[in-house]
C-alpha positions in Angstrom: 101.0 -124.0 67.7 100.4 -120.8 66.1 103.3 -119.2 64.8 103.5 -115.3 64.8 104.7 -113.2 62.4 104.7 -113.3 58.0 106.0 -116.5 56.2 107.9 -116.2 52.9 105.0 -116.7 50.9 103.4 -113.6 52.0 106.7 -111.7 51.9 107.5 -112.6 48.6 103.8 -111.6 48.0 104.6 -108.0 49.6 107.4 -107.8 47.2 106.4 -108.4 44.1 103.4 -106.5 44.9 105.9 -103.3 46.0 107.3 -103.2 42.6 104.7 -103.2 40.8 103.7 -100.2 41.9 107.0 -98.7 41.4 107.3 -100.2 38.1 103.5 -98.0 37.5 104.7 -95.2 39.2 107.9 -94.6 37.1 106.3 -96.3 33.3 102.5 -95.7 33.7 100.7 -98.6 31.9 102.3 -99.6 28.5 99.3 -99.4 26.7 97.1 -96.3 28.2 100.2 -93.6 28.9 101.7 -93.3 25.5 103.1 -89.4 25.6 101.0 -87.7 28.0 99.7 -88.2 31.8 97.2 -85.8 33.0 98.3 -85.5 36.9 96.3 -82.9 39.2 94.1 -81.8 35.8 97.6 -80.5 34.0 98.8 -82.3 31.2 102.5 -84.1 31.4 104.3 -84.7 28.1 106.5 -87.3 27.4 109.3 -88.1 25.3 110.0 -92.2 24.7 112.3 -93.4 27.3 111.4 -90.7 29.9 109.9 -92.0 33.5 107.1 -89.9 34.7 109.0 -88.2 37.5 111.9 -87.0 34.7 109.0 -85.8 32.4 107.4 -83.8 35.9 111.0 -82.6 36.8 111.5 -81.4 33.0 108.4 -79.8 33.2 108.8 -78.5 36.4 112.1 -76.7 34.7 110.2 -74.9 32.0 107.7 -73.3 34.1 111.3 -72.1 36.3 112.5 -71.1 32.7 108.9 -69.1 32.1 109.2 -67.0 35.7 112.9 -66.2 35.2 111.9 -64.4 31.9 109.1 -62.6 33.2 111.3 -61.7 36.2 113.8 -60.5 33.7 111.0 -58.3 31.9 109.8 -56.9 34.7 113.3 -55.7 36.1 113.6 -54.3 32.3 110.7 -52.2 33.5 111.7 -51.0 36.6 115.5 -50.0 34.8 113.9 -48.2 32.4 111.4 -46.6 34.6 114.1 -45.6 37.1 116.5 -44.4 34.1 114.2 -41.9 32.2 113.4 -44.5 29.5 117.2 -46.2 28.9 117.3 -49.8 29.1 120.4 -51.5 29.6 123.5 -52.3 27.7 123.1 -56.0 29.3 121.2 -58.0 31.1 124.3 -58.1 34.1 122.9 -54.3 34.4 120.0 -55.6 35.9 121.7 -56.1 39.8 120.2 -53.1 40.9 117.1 -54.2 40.4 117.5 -57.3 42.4 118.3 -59.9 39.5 121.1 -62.3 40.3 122.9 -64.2 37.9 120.9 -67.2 38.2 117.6 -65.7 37.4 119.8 -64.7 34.0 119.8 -68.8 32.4 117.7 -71.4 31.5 117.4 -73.7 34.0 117.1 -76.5 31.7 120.2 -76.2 29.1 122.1 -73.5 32.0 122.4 -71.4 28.8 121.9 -67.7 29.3 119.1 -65.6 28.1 119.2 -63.6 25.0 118.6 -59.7 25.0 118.2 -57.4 22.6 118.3 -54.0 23.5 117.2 -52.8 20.1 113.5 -54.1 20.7 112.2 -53.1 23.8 111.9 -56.3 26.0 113.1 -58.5 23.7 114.4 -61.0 26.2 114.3 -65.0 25.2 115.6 -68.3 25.8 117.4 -70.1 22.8 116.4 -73.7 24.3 114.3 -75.7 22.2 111.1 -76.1 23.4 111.3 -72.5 25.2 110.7 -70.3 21.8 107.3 -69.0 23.2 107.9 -68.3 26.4 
């Protein structure tokens, strides 16, 4: 009599199999994906301990944190180009140029941007890591 459906070997089988992959997905291989993964041609750095999607979400953040500062430049721009040449006091100026408050932080440490008004421009994130951005 045949008997339809899986038996508990080949469950098990599937299981073990299923977490494997997982356990890949999240570590890479212990041996070949030290501190960097190239995925899609762009390289992901690591720190010990992180998984690759926490390293992809991390990185993910500082290329928000790099368009949130240009964003910010450019409505500099467009102030001082509407105001004969004045930039503003402070960055919370910048509503009228379409900037809301959170375009003004770091996504990453949700610590806001620095501005000095002194040097034209001059706006940049204190986070570590974000210095030449």
């Amino acid at each position: 009599m045949k008997r339809k459906g899986m038996s508990l070997i080949s469950l098990l089988i599937s299981v073990v199999s299923i977490c494997g992959m997982m356990l890949f997905f999240f570590y890479g291989l212990p041996g070949i994906m030290k501190s960097s993964t190239s995925m899609g041609g762009a390289e992901l750095k690591r720190q010990p301990g992180e998984t690759i999607p926490e390293a992809a979400m991390n990185q993910a953040r500082g290329v928000q944190c790099m368009q949130n500062l240009r964003n910010v430049r450019l409505a500099l721009q467009m102030f001082r180009d509407s105001n004969d040449g004045q930039l503003p006091a402070s960055l919370s100026e910048l509503s009228t140029q379409g900037v809301t408050s959170d375009i003004l932080s770091c996504p990453v440490s949700h610590q806001p941007y620095s501005y000095d008004p002194a040097a034209k421009n001059k706006v940049f994130c204190t986070t570590p890591g974000h210095e030449n951005f």
